[in-house]
N, C-alpha and C positions, 0 to 999 in steps of 0.2 A: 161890368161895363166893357164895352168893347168899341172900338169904331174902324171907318175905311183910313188906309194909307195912301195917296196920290204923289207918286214920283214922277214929276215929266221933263223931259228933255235936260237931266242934271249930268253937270259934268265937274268935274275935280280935278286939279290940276297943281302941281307943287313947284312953283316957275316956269322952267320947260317941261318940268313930266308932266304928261296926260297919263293918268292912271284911271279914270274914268271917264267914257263919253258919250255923250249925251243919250245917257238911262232915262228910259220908261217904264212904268210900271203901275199897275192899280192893285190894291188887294184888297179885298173885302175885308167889311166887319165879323169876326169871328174867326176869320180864317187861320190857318198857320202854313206858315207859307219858310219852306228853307232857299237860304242863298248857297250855293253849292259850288264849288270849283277848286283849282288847284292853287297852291300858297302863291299871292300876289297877282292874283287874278282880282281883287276889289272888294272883293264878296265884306271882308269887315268894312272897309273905310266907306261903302254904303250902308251901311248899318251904323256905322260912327256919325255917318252926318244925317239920318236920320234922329237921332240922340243927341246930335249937337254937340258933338266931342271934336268936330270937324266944320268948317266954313264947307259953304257951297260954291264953287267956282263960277256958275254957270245952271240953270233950271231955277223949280221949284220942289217944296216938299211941302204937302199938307194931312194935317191926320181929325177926322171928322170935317174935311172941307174946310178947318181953317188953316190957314199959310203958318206955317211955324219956323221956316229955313230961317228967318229973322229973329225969330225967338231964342232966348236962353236955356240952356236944357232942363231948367225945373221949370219951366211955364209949357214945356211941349205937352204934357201928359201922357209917357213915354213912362216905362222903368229898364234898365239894362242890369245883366245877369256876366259878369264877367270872366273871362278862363281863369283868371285866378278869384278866388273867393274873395278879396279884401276884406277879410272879419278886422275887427279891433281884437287884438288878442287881451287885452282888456278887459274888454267887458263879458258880460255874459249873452246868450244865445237872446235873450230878453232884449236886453240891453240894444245888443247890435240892432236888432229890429226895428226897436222903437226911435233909436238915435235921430235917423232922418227927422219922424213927425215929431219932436219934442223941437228941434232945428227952427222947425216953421210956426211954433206956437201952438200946435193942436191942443186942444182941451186934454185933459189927463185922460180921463172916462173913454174917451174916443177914440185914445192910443191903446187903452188896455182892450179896446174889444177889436181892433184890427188885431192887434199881434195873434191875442187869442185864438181867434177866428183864423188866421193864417198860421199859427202852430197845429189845430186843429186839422187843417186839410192837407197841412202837409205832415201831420202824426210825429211829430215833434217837441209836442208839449210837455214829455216827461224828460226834454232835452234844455227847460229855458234858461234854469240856473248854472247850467257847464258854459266855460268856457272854452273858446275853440280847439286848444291843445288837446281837450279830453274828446275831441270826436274824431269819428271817422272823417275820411274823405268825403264820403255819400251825403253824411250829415252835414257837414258844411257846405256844401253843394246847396242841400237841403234850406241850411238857416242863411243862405245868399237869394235861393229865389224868394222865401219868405221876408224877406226885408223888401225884395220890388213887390212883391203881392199887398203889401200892407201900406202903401201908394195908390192901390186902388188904382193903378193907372189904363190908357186907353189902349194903351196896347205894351206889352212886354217883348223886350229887345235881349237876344242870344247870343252872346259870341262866343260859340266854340266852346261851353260850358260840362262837356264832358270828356274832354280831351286829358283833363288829369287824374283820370279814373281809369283802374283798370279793368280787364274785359269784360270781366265776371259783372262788376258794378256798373259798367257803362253801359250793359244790357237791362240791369233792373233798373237803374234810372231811365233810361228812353222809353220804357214802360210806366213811370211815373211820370214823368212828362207829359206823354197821350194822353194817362190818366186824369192828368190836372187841366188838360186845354179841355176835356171834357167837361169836368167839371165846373169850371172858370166860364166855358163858353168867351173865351177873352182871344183878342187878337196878337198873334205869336209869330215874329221872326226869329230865325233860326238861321243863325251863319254854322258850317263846318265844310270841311272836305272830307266827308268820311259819308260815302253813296252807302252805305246801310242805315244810318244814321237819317238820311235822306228819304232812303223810299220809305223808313217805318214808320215815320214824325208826319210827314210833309198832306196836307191836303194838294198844295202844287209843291213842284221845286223852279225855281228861278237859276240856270246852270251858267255859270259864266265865268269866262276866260278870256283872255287879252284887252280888259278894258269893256267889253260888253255882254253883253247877253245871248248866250248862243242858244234858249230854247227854254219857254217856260210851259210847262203842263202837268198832270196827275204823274205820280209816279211808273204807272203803268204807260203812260203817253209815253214818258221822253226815253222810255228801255225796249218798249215795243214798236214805235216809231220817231227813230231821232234822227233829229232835223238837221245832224253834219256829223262828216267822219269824226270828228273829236268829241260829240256827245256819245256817239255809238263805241267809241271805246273806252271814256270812262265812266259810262256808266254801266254796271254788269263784272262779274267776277265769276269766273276770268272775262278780260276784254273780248273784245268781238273779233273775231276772223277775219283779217281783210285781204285781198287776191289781187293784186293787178290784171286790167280788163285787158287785153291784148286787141280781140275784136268782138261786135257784136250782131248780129241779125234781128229784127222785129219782126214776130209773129204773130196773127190772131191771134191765139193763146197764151203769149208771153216773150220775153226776149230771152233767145239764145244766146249765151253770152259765150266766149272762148278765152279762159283767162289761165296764168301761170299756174302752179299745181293742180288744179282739179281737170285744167284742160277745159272740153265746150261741156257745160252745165247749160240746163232748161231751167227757168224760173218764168214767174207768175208775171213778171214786174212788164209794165210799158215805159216808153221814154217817149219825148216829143221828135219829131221828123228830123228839126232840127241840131240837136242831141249829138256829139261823137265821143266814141269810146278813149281817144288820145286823153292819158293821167287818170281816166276814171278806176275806181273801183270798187268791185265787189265782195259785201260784207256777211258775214253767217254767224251764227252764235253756239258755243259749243253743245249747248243742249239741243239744236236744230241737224246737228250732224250723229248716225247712229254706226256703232259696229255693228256690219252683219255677217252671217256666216262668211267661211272663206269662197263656198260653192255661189255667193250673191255678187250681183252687179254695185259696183262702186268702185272706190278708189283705194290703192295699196299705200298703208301709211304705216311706217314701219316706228314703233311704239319707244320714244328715249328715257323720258319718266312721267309715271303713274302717283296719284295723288289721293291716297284712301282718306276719304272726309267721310267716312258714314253711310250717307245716306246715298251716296254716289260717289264717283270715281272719276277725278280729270287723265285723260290720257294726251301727254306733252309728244308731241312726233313729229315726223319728216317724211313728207311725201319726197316720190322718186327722183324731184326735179331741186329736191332742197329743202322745198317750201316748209314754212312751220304751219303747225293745224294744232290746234286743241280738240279733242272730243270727249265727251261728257258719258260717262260708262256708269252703267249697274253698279250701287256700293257694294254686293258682290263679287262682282266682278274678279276671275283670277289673272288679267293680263299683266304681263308682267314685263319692264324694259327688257327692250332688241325681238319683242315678240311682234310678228307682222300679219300685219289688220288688213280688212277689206270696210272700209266707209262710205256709206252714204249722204246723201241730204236730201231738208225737206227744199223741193222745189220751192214752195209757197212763203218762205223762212228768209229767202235772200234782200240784201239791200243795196242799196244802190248810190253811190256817190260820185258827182261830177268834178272836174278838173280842181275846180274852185271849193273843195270837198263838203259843199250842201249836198244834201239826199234829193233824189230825184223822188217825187210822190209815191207811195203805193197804198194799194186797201188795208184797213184795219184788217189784223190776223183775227 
């Protein structure tokens, strides 16, 4: 079972703070959709009053078309997955699962073949007689989604659910996860601040900071074209390269731009007539920027630390004017700090940000 979520025009407020204002949003049935942003940017407390864990200040909330913001959180048809597991340490992995439906009356028969059936798909059934002490972390992860799965509910609510796992674990779970919305075909929010997490889960991500929404699209949208200096730099690892615009010229071909460290750069990008370069700026991504020989045209960027990850190589430096630049190098790569580069960039790769730091349009890459 799965259904749509309809957020419109909500807002949340805790006397004078506006910590929420006036959110829209629609998500499809099936979807899994992440709320994404930095700590107290909203991303939970909309997920909380989706759930009912929170009043609604201001809007509506409905999920298959009916109004729930009135509703109690067992009548929304909602389940939540919390950062902390809340097991009964008590009872056993059984136990805990079935607690809720026993709560509400459900026939015996009926609770024994949810649990089942949700021990089953999450491969846990050789786990039902342990109590929580005798598991892992992952497994109580594990027997926390399985007690909302056994809810049958219309959509399942995330908050931050792998944040007390470590690297190693936080990786195979967000591959169970995937796993499971596949197989569920069920409606999946997902709150975190963690952009990998984000781009590997997410059919959309909803990005939001200061109380709104600064940009919701496919993971490849909001990294290949984000819609404000603050989505373009935290989304991506390392952040984005950003230049102060000094000045610029428009060309049939693109706008010349004349900005601190790289100096005048050609790029692809147009702006409106009206447009001026005063606070703009110009943004690159380290993988958009290449070392080339030292005999090649580019920029001299003298190398402070190097960052051997494998498969590639970040080079941390300082062009001639101060400026800091990141470049992205062959995991081969032998450069080595105080060693001095010649850099280029892809024309076609730059972004563009006005005063008020929205991105000025450009074509899909």
């Amino acid at each position: 079972m799965s259904a749509s979520i309809e957020i419109d025009n909500v807002t949340k407020r805790y006397g004078a703070l506006t910590v929420l204002e006036d959110i829209s949003l629609s998500i499809e049935a099936g979807e899994f959709v992440v709320f994404l942003g930095p700590s107290g940017c909203g991303k939970s407390t909309l997920l909380r009053m989706i759930a009912g864990l929170e009043d609604v200040t201001a809007g509506t909330i409905s999920v298959a078309g009916q109004r729930v913001d009135t509703l109690p959180p067992g009548k929304r048809g909602v389940a939540m997955v919390f950062q902390s597991y809340a097991l009964y340490p008590h009872m056993t992995v059984k136990q805990n699962m079935s607690f809720g439906l026993e709560n509400i009356g459900m026939a015996r028969d009926e609770i024994e073949r949810r649990v089942l059936s949700a021990a089953e798909t999450l491969e846990i059934g050789h786990l039902l007689d342990r109590k929580p002490q005798k598991l892992s972390g992952g497994q109580r992860q594990r027997v926390a989604i399985g007690r909302a799965i056994v809810k049958e509910p219309k959509a399942f609510l995330f908050d931050e659910p792998l944040s007390n796992l470590d690297a190693a674990l936080r990786g195979r779970t967000r591959l169970e996860l995937a796993q499971l919305h596949h197989r569920l075909g069920s409606t999946m929010i997902f709150v975190t601040h963690d952009q990998v997490e984000a781009m590997t889960l997410a059919d959309r991500i909803v990005i939001m900071n200061a109380r709104k929404i600064e940009q919701i699209g496919t993971p490849m949208d909001v990294y290949q074209r984000p819609a404000s200096k603050f989505v373009a730099g935290f989304i991506g690892s390392p952040a984005m390269n950003f230049l102060d615009v000094e000045t610029w010229t428009q060309h049939a071909d693109g706008l010349s731009v004349t900005t601190a460290g790289l100096g005048r750069v050609e790029t692809g990008l147009h702006v409106p007539a009206t447009a001026q370069p005063k606070g703009a700026t110009l943004g690159i991504r380290a993988e958009d920027l290449t070392v080339v020989p030292q005999s090649g045209m580019g920029h001299a960027l003298t190398a402070e630390v190097v960052e051997r990850l494998g498969d590639r190589s970040l080079v941390y430096g300082v062009l001639d004017d101060g400026t800091k630049l990141v470049v992205e190098a062959d995991g081969r790569s032998v450069i080595k700090a105080g060693d001095r580069l010649i850099v280029s960039a892809d024309p076609t790769a730059f972004h563009l940000f006005g005063a008020d730091g929205r991105a000025f349009p450009r074509e899909a890459h």
